[in-house]
DSSP file (Angstrom, degrees, kcal/mol; ACC not computed):
  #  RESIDUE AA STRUCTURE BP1 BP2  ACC     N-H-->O    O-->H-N    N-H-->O    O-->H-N    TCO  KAPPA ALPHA  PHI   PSI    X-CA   Y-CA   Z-CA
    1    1 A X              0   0    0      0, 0.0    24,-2.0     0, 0.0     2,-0.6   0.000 360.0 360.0 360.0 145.5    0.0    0.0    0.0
    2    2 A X  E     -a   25   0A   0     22,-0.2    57,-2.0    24,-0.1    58,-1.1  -0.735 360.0-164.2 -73.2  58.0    0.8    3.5   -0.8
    3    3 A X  E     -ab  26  60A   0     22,-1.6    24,-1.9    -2,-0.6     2,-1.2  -0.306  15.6-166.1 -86.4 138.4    1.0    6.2    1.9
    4    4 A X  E     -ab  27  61A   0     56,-1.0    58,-1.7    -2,-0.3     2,-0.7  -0.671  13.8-171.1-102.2 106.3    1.0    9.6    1.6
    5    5 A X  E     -ab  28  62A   0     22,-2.7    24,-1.0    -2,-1.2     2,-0.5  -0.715  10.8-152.5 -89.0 112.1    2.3   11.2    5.2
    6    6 A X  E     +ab  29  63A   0     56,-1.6    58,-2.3    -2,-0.7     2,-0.2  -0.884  59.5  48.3-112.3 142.4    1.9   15.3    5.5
    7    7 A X        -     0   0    0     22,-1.8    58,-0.1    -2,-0.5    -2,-0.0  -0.557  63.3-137.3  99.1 156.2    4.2   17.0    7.7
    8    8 A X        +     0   0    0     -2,-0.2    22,-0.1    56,-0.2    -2,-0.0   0.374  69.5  99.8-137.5  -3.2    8.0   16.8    8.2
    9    9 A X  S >> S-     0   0    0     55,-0.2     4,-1.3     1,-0.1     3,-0.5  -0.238  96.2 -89.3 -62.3 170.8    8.1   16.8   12.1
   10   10 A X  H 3> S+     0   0    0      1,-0.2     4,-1.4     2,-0.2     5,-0.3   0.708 125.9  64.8 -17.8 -37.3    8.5   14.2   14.6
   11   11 A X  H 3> S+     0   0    0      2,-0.1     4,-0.5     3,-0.1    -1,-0.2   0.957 117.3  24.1 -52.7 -54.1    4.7   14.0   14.4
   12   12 A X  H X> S+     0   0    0     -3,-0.5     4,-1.6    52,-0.2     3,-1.1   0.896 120.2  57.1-108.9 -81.1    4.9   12.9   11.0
   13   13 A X  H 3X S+     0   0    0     -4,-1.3     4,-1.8     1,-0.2    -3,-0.2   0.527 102.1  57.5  -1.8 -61.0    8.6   11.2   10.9
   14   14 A X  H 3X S+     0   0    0     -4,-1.4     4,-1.4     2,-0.2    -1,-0.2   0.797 113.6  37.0 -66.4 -54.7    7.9    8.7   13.8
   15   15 A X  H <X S+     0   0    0     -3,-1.1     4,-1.0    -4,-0.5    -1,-0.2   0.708 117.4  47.6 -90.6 -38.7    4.8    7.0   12.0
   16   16 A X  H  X S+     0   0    0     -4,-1.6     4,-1.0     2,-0.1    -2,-0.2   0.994 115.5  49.8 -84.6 -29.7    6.2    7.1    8.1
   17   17 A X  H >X S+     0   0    0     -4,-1.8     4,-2.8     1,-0.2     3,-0.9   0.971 115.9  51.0 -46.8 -57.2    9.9    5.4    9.7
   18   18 A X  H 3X S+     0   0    0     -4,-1.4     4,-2.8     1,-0.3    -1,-0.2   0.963 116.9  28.0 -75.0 -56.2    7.5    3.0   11.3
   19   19 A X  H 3<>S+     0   0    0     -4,-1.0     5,-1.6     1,-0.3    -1,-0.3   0.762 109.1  65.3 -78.1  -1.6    5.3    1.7    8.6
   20   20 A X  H X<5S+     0   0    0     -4,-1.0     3,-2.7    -3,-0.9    -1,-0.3   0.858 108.5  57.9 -84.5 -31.2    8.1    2.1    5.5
   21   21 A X  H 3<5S+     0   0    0     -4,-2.8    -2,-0.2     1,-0.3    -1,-0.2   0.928 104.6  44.2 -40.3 -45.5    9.5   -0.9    8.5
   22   22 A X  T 3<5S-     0   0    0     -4,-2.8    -1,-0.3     1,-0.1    -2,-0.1   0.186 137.1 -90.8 -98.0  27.0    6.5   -3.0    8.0
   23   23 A X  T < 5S+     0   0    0     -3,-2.7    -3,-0.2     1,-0.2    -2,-0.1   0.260  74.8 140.5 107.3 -42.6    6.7   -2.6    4.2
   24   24 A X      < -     0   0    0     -5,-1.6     2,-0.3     1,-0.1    -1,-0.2  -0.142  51.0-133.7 -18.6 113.1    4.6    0.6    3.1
   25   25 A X  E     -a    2   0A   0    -24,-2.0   -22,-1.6    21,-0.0     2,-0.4  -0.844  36.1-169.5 -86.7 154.2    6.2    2.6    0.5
   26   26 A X  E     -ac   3  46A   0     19,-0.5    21,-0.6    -2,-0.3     2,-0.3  -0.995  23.4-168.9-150.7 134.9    5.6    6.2    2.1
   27   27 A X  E     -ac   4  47A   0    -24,-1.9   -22,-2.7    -2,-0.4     2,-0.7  -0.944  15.8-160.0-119.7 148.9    6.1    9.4    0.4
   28   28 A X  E     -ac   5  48A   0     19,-2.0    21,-0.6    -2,-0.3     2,-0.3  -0.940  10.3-161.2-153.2  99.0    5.9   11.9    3.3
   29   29 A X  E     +ac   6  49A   0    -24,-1.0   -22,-1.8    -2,-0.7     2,-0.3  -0.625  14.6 166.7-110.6 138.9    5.1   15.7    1.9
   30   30 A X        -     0   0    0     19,-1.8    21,-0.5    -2,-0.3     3,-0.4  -0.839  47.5-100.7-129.5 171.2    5.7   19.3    3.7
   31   31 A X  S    S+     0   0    0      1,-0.3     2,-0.4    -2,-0.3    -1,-0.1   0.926 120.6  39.0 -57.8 -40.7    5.7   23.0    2.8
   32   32 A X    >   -     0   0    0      1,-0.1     3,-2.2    -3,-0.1    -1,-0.3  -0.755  67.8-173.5-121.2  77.3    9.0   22.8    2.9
   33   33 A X  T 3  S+     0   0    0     -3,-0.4    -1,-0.1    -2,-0.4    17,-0.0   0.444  78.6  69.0 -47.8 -25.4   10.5   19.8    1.5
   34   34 A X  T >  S+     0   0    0      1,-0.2     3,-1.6     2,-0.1    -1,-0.3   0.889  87.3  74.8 -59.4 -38.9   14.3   20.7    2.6
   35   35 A X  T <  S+     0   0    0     -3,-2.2     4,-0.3     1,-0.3     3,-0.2   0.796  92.1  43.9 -62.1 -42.5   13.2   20.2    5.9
   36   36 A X  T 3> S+     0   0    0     -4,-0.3     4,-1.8     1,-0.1    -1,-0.3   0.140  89.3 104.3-100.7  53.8   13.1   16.7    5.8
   37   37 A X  H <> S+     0   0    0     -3,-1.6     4,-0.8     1,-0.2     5,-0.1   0.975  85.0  37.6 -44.9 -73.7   16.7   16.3    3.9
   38   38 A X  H  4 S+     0   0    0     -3,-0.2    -1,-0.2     2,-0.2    -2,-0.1   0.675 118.8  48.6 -61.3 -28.8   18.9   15.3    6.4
   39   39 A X  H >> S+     0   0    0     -4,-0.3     3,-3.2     1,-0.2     4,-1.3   0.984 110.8  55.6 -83.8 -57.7   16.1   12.9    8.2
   40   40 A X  H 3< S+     0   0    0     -4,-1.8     6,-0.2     1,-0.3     4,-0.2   0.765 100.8  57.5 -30.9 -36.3   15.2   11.2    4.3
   41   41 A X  T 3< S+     0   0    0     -4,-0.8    -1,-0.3     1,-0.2    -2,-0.1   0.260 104.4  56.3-103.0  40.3   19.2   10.2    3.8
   42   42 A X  T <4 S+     0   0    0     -3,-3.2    -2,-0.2    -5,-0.1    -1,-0.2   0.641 117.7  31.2 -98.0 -41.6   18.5    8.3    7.1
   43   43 A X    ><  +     0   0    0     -4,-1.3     3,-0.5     1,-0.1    -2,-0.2  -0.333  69.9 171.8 -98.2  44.3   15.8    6.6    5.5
   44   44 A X  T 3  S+     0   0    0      1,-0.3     2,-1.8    -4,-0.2    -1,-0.1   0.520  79.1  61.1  47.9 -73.7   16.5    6.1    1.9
   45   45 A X  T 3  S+     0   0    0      1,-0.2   -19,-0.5    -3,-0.1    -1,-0.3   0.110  90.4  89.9 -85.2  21.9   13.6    3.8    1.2
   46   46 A X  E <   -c   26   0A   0     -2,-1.8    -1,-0.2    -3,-0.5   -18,-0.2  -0.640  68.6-157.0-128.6  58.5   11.5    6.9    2.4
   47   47 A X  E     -c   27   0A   0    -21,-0.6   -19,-2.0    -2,-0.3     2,-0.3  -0.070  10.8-169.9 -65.9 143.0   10.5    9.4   -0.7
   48   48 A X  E     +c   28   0A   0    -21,-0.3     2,-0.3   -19,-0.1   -19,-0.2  -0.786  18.5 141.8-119.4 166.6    9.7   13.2    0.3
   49   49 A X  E     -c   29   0A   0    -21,-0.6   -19,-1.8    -2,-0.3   -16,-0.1  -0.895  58.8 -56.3-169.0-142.6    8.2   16.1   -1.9
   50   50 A X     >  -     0   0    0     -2,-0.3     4,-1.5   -21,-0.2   -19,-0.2  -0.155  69.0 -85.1 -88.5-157.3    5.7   19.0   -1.4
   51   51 A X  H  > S+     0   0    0    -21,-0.5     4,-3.7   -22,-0.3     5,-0.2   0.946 130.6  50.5 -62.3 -60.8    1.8   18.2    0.0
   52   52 A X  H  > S+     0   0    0      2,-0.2     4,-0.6     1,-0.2    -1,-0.2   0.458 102.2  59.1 -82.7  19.8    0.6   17.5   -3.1
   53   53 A X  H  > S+     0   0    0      2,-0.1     4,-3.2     3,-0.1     5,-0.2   0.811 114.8  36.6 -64.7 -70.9    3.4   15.1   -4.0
   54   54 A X  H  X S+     0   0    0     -4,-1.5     4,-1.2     1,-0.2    -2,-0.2   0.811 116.5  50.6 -67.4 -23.0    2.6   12.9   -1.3
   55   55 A X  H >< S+     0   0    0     -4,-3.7     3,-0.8     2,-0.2    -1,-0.2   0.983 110.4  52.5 -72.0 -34.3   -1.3   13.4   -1.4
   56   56 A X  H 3< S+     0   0    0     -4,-0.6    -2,-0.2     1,-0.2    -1,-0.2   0.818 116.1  41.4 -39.0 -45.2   -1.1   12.6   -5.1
   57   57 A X  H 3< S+     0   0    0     -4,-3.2     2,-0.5   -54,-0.0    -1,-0.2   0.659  97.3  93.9 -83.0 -26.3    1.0    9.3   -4.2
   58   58 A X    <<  -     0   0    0     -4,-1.2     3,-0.3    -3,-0.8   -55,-0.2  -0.761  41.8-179.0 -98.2 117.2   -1.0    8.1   -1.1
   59   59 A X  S    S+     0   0    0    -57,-2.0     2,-0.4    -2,-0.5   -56,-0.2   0.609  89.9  41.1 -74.7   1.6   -3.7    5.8   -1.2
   60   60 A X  E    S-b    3   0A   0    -58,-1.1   -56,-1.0    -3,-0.1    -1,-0.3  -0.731  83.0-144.6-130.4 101.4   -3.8    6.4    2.3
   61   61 A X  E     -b    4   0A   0     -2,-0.4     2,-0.6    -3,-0.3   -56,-0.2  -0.359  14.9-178.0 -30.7 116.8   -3.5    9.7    3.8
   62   62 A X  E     -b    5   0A   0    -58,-1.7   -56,-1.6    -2,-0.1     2,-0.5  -0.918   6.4-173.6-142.6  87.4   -1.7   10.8    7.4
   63   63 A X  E     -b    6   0A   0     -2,-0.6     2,-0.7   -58,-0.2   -56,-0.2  -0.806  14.1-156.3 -70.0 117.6   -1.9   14.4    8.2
   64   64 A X        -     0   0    0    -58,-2.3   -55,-0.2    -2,-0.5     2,-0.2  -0.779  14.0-179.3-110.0 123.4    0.1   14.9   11.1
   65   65 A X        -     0   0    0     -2,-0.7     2,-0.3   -54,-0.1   -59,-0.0  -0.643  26.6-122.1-112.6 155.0   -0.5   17.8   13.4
   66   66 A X  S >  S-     0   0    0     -2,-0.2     3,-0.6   -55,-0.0     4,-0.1  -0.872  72.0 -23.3 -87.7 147.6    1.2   18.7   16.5
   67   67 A X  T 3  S-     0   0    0     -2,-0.3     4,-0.3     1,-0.2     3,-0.3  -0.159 114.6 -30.3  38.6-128.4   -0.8   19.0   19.8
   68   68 A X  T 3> S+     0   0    0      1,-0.2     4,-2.4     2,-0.1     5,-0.3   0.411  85.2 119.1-108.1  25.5   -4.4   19.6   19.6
   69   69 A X  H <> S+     0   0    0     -3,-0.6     4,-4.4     2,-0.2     5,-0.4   0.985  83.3  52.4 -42.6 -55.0   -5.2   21.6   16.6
   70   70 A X  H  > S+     0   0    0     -3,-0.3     4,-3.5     1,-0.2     5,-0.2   0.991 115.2  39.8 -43.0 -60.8   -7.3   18.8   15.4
   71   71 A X  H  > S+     0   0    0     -4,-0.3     4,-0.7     1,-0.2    -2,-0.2   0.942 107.5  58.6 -50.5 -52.5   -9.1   18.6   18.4
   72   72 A X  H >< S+     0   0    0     -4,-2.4     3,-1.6     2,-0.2     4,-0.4   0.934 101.0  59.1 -60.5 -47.3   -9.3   22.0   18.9
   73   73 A X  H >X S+     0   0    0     -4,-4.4     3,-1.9    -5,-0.3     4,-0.7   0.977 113.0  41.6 -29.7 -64.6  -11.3   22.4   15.3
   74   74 A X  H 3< S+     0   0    0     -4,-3.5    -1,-0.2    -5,-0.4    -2,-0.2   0.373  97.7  68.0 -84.3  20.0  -13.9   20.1   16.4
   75   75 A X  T << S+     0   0    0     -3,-1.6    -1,-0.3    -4,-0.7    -2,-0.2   0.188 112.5  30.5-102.2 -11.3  -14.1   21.3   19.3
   76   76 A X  T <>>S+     0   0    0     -3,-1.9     4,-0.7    -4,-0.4     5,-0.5   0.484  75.6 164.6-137.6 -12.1  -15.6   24.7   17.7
   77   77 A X  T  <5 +     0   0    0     -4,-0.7     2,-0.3     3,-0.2    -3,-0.1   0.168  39.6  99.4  13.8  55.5  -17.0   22.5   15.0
   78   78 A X  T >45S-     0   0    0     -2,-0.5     3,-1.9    -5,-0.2     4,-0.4  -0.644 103.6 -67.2-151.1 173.4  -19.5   25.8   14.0
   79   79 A X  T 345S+     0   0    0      1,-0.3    -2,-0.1    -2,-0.3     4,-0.1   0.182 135.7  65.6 -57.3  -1.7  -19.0   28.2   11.2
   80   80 A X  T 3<5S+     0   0    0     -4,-0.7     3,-0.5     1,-0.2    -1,-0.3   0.749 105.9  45.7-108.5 -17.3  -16.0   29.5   13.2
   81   81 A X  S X><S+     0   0    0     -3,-1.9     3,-2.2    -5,-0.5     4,-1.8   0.730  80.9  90.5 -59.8 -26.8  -14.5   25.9   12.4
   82   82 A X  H 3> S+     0   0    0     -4,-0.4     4,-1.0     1,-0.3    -1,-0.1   0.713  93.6  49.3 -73.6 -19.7  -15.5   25.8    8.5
   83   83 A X  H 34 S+     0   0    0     -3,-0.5     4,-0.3     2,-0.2    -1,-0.3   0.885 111.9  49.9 -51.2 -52.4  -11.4   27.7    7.9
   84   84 A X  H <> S+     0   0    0     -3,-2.2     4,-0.5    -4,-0.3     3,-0.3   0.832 118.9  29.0 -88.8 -33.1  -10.0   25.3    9.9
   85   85 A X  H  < S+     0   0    0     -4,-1.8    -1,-0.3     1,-0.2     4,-0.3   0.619 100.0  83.6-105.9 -15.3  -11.6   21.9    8.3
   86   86 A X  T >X S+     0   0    0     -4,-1.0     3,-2.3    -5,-0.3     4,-1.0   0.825  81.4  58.0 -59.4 -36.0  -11.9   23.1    4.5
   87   87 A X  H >> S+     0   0    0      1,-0.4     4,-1.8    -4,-0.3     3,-1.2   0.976 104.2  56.1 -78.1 -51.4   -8.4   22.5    3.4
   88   88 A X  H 3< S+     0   0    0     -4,-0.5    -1,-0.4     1,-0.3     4,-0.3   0.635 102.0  52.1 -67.2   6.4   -9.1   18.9    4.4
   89   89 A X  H <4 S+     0   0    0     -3,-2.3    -1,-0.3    -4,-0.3    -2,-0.3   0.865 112.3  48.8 -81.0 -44.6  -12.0   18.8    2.1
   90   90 A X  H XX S+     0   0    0     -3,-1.2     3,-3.7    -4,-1.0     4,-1.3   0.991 110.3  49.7 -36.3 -91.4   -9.4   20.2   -0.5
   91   91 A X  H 3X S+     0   0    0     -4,-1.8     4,-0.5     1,-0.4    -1,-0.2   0.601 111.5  48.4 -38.3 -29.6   -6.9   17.4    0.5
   92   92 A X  H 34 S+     0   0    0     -5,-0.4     4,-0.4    -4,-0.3    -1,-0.4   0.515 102.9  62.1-107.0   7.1   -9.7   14.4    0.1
   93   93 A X  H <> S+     0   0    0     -3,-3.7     4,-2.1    -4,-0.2     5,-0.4   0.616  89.3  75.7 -38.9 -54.4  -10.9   15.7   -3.3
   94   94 A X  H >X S+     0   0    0     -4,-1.3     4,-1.8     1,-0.2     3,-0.8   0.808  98.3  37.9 -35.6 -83.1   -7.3   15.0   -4.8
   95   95 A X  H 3X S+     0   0    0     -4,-0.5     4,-2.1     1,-0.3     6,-0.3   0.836 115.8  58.3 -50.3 -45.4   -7.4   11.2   -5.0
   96   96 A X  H >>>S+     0   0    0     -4,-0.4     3,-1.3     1,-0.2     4,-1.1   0.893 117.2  34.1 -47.3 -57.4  -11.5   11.4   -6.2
   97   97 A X  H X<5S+     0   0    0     -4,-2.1     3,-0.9    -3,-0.8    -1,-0.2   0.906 113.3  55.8 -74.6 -57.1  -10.5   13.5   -9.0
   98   98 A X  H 3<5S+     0   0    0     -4,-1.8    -1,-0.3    -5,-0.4    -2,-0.2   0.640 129.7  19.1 -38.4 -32.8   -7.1   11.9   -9.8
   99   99 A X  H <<5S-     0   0    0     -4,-2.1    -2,-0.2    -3,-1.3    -1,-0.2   0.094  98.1-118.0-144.2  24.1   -9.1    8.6  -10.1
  100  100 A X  T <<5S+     0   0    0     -4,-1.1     2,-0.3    -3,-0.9    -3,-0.2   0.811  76.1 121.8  26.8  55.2  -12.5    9.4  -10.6
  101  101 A X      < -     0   0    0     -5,-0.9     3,-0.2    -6,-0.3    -1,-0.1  -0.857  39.8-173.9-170.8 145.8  -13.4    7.6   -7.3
  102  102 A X        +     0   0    0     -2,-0.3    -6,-0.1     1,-0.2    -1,-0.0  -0.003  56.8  98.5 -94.4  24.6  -15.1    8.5   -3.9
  103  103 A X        +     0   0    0     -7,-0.1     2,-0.3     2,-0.0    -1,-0.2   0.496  57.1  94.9-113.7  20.0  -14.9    6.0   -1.7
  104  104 A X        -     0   0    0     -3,-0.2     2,-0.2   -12,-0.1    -8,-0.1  -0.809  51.0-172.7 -93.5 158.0  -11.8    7.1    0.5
  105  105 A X        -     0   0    0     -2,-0.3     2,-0.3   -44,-0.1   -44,-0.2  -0.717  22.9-114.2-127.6-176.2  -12.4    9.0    3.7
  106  106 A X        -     0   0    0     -2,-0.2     2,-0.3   -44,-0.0   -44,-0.0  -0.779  24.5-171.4-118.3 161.1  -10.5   10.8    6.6
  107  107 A X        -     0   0    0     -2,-0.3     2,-1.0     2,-0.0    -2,-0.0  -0.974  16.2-138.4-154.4 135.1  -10.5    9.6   10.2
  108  108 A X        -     0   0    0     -2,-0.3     2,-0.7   -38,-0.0    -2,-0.0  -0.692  12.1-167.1 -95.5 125.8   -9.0   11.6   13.0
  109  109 A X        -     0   0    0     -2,-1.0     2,-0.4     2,-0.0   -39,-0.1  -0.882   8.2-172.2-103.7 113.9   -7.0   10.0   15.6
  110  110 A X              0   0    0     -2,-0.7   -42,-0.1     1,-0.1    -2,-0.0  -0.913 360.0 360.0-106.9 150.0   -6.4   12.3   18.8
  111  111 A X              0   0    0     -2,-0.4    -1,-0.1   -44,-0.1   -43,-0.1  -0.127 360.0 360.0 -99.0 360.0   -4.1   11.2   21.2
């Protein structure tokens, strides 16, 4: 399977190291792609680009936040939320369009 992790932090590092272990190719996209140079020629078997590299590339999706943003969205989960949660409307369009099919979703994990 094909995951696309976005983020380049520890947040997002920790979980694409872990599953390129168990086999997963993961391509593992930021704003800033530089950022994860030096940790990518630690992991080799690990491909990086922008966001929409790795959403393009993932049949599975990881957006990896630090601390509670997520939570905190749905937590306001009202018209003052609709900023915060659009992009990921954005972000789950990609594959439908790319492959003219709707039957992936998002799932939040908080921790």
């Amino acid at each position: 399977m094909k995951i696309g992790v976005l983020g380049s932090g520890t947040v997002a590092q920790t979980p694409a190291a872990g599953l390129e272990k168990h086999g997963y190719e993961i391509k593992m996209g930021s704003r800033s792609p530089e950022k994860l140079a030096e940790w990518a020629s630690q992991n080799p078997k690990v491909s990086t680009g922008t966001f929409a590299d790795a959403a393009i590339f993932g049949e599975l999706l990881i957006l990896t936040v630090k601390g509670n943003a997520a939570a905190e969205a749905l937590r306001l989960a009202g018209a003052e939320a609709a900023r915060a949660i659009e992009p990921l409307c954005m972000l789950w369009c990609i594959p439908g369009f790319l492959h003219n099919q709707w039957t992936h979703a998002f799932k939040l994990l908080i921790q």
